[in-house]
C-alpha positions as CSV (number, residue, x, y, z in Angstrom):
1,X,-31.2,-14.2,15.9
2,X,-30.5,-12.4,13.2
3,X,-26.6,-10.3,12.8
4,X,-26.0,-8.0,9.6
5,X,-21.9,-7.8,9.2
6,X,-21.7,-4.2,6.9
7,X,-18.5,-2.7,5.0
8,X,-18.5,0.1,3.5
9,X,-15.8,0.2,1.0
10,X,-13.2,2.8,-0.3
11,X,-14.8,2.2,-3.9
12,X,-17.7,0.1,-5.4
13,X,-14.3,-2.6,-7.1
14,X,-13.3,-3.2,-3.2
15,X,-14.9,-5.7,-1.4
16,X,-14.3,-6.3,2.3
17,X,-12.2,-9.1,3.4
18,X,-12.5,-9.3,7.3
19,X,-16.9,-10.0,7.3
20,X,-16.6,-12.4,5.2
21,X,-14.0,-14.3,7.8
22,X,-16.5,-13.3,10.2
23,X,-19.4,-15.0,8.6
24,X,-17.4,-18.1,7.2
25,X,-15.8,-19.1,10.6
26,X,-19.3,-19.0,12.1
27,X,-21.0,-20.8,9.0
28,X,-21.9,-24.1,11.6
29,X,-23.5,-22.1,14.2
30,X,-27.3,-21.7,14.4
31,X,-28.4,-18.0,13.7
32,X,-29.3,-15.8,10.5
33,X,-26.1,-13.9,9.2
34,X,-26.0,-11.7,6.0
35,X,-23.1,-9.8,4.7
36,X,-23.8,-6.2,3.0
37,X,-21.8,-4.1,1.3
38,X,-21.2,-0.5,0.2
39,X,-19.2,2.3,-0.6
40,X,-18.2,5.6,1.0
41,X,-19.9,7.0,-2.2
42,X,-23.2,5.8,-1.3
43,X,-25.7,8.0,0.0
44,X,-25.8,7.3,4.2
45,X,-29.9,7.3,4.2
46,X,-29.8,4.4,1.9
47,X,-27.3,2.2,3.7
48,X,-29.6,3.3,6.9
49,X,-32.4,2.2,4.5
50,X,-30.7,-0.9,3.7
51,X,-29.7,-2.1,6.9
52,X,-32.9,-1.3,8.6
53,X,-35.0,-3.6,6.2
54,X,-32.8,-6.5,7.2
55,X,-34.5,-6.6,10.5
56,X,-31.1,-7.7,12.6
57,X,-30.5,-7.6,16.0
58,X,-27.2,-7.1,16.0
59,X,-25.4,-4.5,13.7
60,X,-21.6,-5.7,13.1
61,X,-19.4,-2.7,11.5
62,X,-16.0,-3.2,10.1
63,X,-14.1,0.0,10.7
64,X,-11.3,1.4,8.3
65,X,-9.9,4.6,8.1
66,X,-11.7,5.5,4.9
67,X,-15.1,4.8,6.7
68,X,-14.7,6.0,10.2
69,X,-17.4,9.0,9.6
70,X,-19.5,7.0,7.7
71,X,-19.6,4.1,10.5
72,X,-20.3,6.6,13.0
73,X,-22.9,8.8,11.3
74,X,-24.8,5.4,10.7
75,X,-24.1,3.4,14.2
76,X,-25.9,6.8,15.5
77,X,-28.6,6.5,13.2
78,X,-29.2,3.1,13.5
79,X,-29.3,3.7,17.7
80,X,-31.6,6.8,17.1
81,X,-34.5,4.6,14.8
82,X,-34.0,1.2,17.2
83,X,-32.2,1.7,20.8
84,X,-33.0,-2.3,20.6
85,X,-30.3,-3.0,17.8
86,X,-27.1,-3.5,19.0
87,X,-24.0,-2.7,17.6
88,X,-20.7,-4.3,17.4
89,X,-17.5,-2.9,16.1
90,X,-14.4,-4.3,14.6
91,X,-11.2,-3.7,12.6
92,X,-8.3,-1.8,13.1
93,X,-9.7,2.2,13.5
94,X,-11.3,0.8,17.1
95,X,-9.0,-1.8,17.9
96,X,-5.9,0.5,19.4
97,X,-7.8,2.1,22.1
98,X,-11.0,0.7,22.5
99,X,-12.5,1.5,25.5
100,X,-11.8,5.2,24.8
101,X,-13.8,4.6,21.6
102,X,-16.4,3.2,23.3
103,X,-16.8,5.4,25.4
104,X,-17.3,8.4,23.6
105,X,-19.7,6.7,20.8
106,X,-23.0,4.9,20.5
107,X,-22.5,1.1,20.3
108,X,-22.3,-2.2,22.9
109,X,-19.5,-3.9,21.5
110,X,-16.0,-3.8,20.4
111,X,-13.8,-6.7,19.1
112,X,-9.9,-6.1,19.6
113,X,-8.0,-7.2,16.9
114,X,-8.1,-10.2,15.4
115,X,-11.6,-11.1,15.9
116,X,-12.6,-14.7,14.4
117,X,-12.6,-16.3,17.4
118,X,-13.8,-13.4,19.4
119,X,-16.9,-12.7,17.3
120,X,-17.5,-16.7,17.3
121,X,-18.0,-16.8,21.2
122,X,-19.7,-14.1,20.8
123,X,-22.5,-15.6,19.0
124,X,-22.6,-18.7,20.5
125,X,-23.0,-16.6,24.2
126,X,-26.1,-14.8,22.5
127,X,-27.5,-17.7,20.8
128,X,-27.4,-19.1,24.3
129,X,-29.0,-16.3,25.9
130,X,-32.0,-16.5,23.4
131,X,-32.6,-20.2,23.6
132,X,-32.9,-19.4,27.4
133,X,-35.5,-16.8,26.8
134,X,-33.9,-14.6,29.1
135,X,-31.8,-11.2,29.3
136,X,-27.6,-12.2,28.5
137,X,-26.2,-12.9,31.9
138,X,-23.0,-10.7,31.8
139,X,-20.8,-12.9,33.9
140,X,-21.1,-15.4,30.8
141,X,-19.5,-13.1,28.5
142,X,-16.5,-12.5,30.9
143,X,-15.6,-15.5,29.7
144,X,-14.9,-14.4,26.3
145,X,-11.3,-12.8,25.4
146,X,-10.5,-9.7,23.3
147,X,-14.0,-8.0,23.8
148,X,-15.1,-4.7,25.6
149,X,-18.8,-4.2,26.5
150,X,-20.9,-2.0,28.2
151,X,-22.3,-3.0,31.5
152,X,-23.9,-0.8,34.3
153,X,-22.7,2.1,32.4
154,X,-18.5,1.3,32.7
155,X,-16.8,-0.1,30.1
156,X,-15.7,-3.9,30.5
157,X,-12.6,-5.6,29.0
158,X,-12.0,-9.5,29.8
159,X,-7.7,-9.1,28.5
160,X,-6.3,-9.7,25.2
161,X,-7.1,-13.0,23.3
162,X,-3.7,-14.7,22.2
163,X,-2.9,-15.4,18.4
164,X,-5.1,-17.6,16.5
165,X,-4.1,-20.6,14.5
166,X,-4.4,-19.2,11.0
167,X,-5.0,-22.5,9.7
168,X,-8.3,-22.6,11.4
169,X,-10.0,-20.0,9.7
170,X,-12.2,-20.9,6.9
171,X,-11.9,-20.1,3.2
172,X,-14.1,-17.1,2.8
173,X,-15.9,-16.9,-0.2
174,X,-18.4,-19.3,-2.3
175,X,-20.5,-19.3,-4.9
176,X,-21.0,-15.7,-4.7
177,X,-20.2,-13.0,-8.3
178,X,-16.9,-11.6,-8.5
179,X,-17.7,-9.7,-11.7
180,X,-15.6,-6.3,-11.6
181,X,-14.5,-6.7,-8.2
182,X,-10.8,-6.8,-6.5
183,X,-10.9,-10.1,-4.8
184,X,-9.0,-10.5,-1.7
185,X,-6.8,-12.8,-0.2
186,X,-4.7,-13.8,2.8
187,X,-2.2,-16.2,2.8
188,X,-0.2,-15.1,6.0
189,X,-1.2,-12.8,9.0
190,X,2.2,-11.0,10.4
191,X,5.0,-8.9,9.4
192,X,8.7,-9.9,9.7
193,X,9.6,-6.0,9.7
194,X,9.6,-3.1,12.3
195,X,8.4,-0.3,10.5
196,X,7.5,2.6,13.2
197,X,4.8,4.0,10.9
198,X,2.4,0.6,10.1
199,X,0.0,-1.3,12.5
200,X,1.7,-4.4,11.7
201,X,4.4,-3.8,13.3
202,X,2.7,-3.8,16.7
203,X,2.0,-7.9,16.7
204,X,5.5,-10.0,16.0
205,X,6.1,-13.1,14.0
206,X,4.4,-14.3,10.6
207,X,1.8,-17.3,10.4
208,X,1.4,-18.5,6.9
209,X,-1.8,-21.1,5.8
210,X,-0.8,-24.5,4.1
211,X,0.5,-23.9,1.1
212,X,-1.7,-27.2,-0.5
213,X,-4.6,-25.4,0.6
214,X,-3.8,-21.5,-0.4
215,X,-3.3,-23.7,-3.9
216,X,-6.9,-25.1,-3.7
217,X,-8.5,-21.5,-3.0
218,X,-6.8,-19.9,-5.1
219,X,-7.8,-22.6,-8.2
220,X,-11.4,-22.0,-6.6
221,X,-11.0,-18.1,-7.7
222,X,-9.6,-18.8,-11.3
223,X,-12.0,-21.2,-11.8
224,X,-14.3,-18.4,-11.2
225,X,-12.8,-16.1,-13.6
226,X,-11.7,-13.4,-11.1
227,X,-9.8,-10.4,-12.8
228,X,-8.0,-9.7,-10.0
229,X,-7.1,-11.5,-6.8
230,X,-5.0,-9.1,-4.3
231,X,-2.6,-10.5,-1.4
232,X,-3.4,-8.8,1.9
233,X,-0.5,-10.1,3.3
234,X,2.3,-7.6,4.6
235,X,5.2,-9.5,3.1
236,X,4.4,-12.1,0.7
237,X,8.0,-13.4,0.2
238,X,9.5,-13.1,3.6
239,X,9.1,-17.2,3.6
240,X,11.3,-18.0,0.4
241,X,9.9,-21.5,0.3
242,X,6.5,-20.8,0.4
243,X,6.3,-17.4,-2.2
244,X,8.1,-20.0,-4.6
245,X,5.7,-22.9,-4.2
246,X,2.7,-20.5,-4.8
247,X,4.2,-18.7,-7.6
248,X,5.3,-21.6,-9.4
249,X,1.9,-23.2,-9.0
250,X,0.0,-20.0,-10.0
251,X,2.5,-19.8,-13.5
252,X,1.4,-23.4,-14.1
253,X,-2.1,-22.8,-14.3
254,X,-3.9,-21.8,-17.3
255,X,-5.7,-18.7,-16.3
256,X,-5.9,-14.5,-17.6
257,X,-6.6,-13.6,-13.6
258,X,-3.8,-11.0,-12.4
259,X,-2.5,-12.1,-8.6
260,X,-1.3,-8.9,-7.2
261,X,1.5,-9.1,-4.1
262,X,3.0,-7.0,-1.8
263,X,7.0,-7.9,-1.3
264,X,10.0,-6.5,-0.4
265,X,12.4,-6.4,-3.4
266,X,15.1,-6.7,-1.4
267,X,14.4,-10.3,-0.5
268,X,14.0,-11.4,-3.6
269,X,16.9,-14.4,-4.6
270,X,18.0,-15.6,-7.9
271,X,16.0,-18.9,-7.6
272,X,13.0,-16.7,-7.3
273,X,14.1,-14.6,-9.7
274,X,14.2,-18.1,-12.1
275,X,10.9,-18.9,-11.2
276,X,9.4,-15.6,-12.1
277,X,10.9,-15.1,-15.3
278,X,8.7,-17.8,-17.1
279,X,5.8,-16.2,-15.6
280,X,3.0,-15.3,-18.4
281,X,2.4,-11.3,-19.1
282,X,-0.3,-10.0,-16.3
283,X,-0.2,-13.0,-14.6
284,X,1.4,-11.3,-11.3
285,X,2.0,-7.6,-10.2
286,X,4.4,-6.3,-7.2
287,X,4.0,-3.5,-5.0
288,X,7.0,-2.4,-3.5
289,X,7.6,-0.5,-0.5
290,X,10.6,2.0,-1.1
291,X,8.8,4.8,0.9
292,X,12.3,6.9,0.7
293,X,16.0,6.2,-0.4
294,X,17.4,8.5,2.1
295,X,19.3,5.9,4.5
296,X,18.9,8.4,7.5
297,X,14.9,8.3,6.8
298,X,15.2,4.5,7.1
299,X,16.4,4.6,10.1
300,X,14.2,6.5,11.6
301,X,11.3,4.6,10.9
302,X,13.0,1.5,11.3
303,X,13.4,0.2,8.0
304,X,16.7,-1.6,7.2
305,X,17.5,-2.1,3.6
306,X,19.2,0.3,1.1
307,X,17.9,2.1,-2.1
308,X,20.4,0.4,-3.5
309,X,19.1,-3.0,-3.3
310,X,15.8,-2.6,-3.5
311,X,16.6,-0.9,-6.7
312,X,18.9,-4.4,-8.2
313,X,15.9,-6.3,-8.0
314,X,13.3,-4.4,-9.1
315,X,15.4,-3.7,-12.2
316,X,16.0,-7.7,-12.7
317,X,11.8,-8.0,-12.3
318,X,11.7,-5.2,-14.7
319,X,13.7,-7.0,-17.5
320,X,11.6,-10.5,-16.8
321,X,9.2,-8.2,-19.2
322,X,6.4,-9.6,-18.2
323,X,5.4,-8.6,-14.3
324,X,4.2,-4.8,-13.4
325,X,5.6,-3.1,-10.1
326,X,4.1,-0.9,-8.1
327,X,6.5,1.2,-6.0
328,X,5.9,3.5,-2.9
329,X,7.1,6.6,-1.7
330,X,5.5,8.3,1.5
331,X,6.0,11.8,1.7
332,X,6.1,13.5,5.6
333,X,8.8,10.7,7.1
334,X,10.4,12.1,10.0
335,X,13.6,13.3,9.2
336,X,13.3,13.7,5.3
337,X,13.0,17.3,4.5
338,X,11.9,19.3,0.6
339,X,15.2,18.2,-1.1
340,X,15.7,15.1,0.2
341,X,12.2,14.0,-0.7
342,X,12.7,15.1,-4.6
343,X,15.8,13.0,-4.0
344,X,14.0,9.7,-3.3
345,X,11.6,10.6,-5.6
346,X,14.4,11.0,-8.4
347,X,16.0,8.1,-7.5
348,X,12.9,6.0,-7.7
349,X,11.9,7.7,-11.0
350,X,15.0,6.1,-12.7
351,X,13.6,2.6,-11.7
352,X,11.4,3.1,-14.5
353,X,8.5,0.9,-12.5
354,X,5.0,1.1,-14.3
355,X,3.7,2.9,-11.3
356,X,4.6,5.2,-8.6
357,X,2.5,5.6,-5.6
358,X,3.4,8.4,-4.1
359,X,1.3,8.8,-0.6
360,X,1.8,11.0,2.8
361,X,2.4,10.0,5.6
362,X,-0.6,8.5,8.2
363,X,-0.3,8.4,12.0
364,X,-1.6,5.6,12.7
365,X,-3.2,4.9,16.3
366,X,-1.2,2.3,17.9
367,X,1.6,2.8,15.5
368,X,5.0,3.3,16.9
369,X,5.3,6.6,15.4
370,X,2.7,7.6,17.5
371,X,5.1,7.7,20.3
372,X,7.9,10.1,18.3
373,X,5.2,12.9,17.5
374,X,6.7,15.6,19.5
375,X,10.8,14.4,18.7
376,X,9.9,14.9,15.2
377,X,7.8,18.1,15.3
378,X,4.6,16.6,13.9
379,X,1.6,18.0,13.0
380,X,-1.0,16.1,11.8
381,X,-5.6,15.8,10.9
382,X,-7.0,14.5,14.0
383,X,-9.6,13.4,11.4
384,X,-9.5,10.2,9.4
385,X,-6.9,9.4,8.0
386,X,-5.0,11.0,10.0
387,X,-2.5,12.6,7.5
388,X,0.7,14.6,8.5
389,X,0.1,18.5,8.0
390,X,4.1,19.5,8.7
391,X,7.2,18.7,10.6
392,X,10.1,20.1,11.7
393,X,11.5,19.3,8.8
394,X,9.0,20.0,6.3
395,X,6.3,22.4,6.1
396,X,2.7,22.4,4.6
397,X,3.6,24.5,1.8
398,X,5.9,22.5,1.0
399,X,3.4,19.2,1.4
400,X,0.9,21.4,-0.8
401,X,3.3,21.2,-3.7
402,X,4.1,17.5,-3.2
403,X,0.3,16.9,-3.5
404,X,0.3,18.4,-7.0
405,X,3.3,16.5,-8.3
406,X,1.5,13.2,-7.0
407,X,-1.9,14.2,-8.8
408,X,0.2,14.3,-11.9
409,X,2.3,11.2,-11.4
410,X,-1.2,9.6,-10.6
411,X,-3.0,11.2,-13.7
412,X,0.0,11.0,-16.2
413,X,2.7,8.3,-15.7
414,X,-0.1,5.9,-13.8
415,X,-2.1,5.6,-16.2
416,X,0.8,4.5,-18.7
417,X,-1.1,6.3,-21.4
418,X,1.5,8.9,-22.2
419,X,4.7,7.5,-21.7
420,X,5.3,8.9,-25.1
421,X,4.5,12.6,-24.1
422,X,6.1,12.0,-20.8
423,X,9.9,11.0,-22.4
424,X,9.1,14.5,-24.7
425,X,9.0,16.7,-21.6
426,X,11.0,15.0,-19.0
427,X,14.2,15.3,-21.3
428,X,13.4,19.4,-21.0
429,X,14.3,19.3,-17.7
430,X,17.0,18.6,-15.1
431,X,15.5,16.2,-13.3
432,X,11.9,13.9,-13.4
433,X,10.6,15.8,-10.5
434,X,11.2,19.3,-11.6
435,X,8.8,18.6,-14.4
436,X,6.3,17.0,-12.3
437,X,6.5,19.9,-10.2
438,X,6.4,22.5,-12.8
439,X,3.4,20.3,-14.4
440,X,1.3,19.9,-11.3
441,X,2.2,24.3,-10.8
442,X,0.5,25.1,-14.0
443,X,-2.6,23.0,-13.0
444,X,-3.0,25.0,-10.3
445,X,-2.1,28.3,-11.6
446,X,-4.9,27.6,-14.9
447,X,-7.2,26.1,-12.4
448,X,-7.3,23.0,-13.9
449,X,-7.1,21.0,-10.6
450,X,-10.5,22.5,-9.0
451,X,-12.9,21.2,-11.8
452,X,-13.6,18.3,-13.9
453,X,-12.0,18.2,-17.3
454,X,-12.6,16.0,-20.4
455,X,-10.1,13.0,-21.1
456,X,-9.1,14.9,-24.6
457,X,-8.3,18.1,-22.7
458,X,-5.7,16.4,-20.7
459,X,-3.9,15.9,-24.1
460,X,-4.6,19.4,-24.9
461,X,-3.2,20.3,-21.3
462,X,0.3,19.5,-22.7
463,X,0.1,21.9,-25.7
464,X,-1.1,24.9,-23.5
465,X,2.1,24.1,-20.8
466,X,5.0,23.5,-24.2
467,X,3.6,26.7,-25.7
468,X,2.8,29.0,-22.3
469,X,5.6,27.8,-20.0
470,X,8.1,26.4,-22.3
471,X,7.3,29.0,-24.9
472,X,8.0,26.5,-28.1
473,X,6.1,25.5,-30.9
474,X,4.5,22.3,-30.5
475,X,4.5,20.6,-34.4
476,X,6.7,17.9,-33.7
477,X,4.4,17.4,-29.5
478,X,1.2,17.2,-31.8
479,X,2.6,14.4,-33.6
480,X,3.9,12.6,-30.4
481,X,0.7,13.1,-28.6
482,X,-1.3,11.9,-31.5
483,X,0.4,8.7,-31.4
484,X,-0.2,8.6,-27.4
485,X,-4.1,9.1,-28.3
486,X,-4.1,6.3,-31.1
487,X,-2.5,3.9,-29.3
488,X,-5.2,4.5,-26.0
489,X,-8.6,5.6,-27.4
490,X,-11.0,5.2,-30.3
491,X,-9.4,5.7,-33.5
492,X,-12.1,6.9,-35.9
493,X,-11.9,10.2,-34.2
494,X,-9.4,12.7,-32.9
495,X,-9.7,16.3,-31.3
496,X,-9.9,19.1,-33.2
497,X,-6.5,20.7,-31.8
498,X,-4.1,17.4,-33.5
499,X,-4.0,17.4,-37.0
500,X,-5.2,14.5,-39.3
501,X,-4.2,14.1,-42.9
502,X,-6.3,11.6,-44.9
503,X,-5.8,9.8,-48.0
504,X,-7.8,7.0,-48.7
505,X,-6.1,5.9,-51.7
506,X,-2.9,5.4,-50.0
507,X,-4.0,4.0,-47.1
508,X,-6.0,1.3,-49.1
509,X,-2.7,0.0,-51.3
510,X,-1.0,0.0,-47.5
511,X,-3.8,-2.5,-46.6
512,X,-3.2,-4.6,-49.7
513,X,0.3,-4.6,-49.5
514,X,-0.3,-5.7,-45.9
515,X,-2.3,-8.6,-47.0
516,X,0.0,-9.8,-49.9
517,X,3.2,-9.8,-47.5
518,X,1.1,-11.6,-44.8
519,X,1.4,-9.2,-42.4
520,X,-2.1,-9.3,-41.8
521,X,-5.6,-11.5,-42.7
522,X,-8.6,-10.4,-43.8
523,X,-9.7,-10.7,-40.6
524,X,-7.4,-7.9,-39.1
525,X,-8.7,-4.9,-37.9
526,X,-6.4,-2.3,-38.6
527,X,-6.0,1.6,-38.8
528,X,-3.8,3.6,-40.5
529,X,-2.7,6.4,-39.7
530,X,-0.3,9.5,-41.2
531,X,2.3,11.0,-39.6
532,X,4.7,14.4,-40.1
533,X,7.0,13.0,-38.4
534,X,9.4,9.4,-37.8
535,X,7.6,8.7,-34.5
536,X,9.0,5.1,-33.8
537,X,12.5,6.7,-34.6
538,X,11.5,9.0,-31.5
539,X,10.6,6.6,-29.4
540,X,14.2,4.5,-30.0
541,X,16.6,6.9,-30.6
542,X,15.2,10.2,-29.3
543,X,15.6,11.7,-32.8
544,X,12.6,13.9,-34.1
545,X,13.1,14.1,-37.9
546,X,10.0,15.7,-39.9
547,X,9.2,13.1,-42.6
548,X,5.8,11.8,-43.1
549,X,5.3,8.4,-41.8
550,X,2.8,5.7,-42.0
551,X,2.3,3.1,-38.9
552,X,-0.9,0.4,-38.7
553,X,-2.6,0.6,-35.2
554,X,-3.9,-3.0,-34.5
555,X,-7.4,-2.4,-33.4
556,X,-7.4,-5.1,-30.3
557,X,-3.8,-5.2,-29.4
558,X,-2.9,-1.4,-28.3
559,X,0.8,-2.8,-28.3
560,X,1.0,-3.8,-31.4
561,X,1.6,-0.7,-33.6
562,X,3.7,-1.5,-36.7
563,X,5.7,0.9,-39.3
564,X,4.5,0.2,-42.6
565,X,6.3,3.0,-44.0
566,X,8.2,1.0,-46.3
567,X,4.9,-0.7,-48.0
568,X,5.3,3.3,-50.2
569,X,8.3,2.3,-51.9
């Protein structure tokens, strides 16, 4: 018998987490399983394509809001070429109400929830069925929890299947590549929190793997060389003796692979704290749910901590030096209106995190918030991914202009490849947001945000806004985005719209000089480059004085930009 488990992925870096547990806790039963993998990107005739040639009979999709229309669109192709295949669904876009969704779309199957154990019965009752040579005797598979399945045209449903022993599910990967992929990882199933607008707030309690073994898996991935391994886990340090045993372990190891973790700041204690400070640069990152700092919004949706503290810690992570953060904002929260979200997104801007993720709000089927729709005045896509339209407390419009201040949050300070430019314009106005907002307006109104435009124009973008919105002259802004562009791209070459003024005779006694003070080997690779203005005394003191200034750009360490200014005299 042969079962083909398929994701298709946000993005070719993704990989999909919940087949592979699927495959791996059925490794010891006897029947033909092969994972495959795509991306919504992909061209639906070739996943058909792909699929088909496999020859299975049994399709297993793993359904994500992301993929919902592309699961469908190919479940029903799949049916239309060969009624014979059957398919079986999974994850948490069919999970809340299944029988509805089985009712009203081609298939045979559908796992609820957590479905390890589920999908291994499964198997084993059709392995059965074909050693027998004979058609699957239903009244075995009403044995099975946490399944619906057609039969005699109703839809059956043998009750919910309890919790699983985490501990029993096997490690899911092996010898296969991980070049240029995000690996995933879960350490603990659960959430300790209550948040009306996720799914995991729906099941209650955390169950965490043995720490010895999350240590051995996770040596098994650096081993490998992965870039990047990412927690799935809701709350990674809501267990303070377990986040401290990994992440002392994972500092210890000599490895460049980048462990990423979601966390409340809040939680975060001053032995903790200890521990992360010797951490080595890159070695973790933190996402961090804020999602607003108005404390009537919190309560809303459920969430009990303060702005206030969340901010204290992620400012103590910040000064370890050596750990990025991540923080969220969701925009749509019942409750929070236009002001009060500039608010939160003010107060959040001040953290000074490397990035902000600023996302709208998703009503999630089986989500508590599901239940407050009508208090609140919701509107929201009955498409995937189900994003809020308006409330009564704030309107699409209004949402409209949010979406452009996140495109340019996302674009601009994300990227951390303007932070320069960025402290130059943000200082113009009253508050972070206002810029955004007037940034993100100028998009739009130039029509900048309906086409594709070249990595050097969005340099050039800034120009256009200081000398058409702002109406000033933009000398000193060339300068400052010149050493933005250095620092981030090739250096042999710069647009035509910055200003470059060689002199190679200069620049080769700065190299010499350089070499007879030891401040760099023969081996270096430098470039020099000249400036009309003290750019570094910018950057410290906010003090633009017109001077021409030399600094040495080292070719393969973007942060290490010296003023060599001094090598004239």
């Amino acid at each position: 018998m042969k079962v083909t488990l398929v994701g298709i992925n946000a993005k070719y870096i993704h990989s999909n987490l919940a087949i592979r547990f699927l495959k791996s806790y059925t490794e010891d039963l006897n029947y033909e399983c092969e994972i495959m993998e795509f991306s919504i990107n992909d061209q639906i005739e070739r996943i058909l394509e792909e699929i088909l040639r496999s020859k299975p009979k049994i399709v297993a999709l793993s359904c994500y809001i992301w993929n919902r229309e592309y699961v469908m669109s190919i479940a029903s192709l799949i049916k239309l070429v060969d009624s014979e295949i059957e398919i079986l669904y999974g994850g948490p876009e069919v999970s809340y109400d299944c029988e509805a969704f089985l009712a009203n779309n081609v298939g045979d199957y559908v796992i609820e929830g957590e479905g390890e154990e589920t999908y291994k019965e499964f198997i084993n009752w059709k392995i059965e069925c074909e050693k027998n040579s004979k058609e699957c005797n239903t009244n075995s598979i009403e044995n099975i929890l946490g399944i619906y399945y057609r039969n005699n045209n109703k839809i059956c449903y043998n009750g919910k299947r309890p919790l699983m022993d985490i501990n029993k599910v096997v490690f899911p990967y092996s010898e296969e590549k991980f070049t240029k992929k995000i690996v995933y990882y879960e350490a603990s199933r659960g959430c300790p929190f209550s948040c009306k607008y996720c799914l995991s707030s729906t099941s209650h309690g955390v169950r965490f793997l043995n720490a010895e073994r999350v240590k051995k898996e996770l040596k098994f991935m650096v081993d490998k060389k992965v870039q990047l391994v990412k927690f799935v886990d809701r709350t990674f340090n809501c267990n303070s003796k377990f986040a401290k045993e990994i992440w002392q372990y994972l500092i210890d190891l000599k490895s460049d692979t980048t462990f990423h973790f979601e966390i409340s700041a809040d939680l975060l204690t001053s032995q903790e704290l200890d521990i992360l400070s010797k951490a080595p640069k890159g070695r973790f990152q933190f996402e961090v749910g804020v999602q607003t700092t108005n404390p009537v919004v919190l309560n809303n949706i459920s969430r009990f901590v303060t702005f206030d503290e969340i901010k204290d810690k992620v400012s103590k992570v910040k000064k370890i030096g050596t750990i990025n953060q991540h923080v969220d904002l969701i925009a749509g929260l019942p409750g929070e209106n236009y002001e009060s979200f500039k608010q939160s997104f003010n107060d959040v801007y001040s953290i000074h995190a490397e990035v902000i993720q600023l996302g709208f709000l998703k009503l999630l089927k089986g989500s508590g918030m599901m239940s407050e729709v009508s208090k609140w005045g919701m509107v929201y896509s009955p498409y995937p991914p189900y994003e809020i339209l308006k409330t009564r407390n704030i309107s699409y419009e209004e949402l409209v202009k949010l979406k452009r201040v996140e495109k340019m949050v996302d674009k601009y300070y994300n990227s951390q490849k303007f932070s320069t430019i960025l402290k130059y314009f943000v200082e113009k106005f009253n508050t972070p947001f206002e810029f955004y907002y007037e940034l993100g307006l100028f998009f739009y109104e130039k029509g900048y945000l309906g086409r594709n435009i070249s990595s050097a124009d969005y340099y050039k973008i800034f120009i256009e806004f200081n000398e058409e919105k702002l109406k000033e002259e933009s000398f000193a802004l060339k300068e400052i985005i010149k050493y933005d562009y250095l620092k981030y791209n090739k250096k042999k070459w710069i647009p035509t719209f910055l200003v470059r003024d060689k002199d190679k005779k200069i620049e080769k006694s700065i190299k010499v000089k350089m070499l007879q003070n030891n401040i760099i080997d023969k081996e270096s690779k430098i470039h020099i480059e000249k400036f009309m203005i003290n750019i570094l005394d910018y950057i410290d003191n906010d003090n633009i004085c017109i001077e021409e200034h030399y600094l040495a750009y080292d070719i393969n360490n973007e942060d290490n930009i010296k003023d060599i200014n001094y090598l004239l005299s």
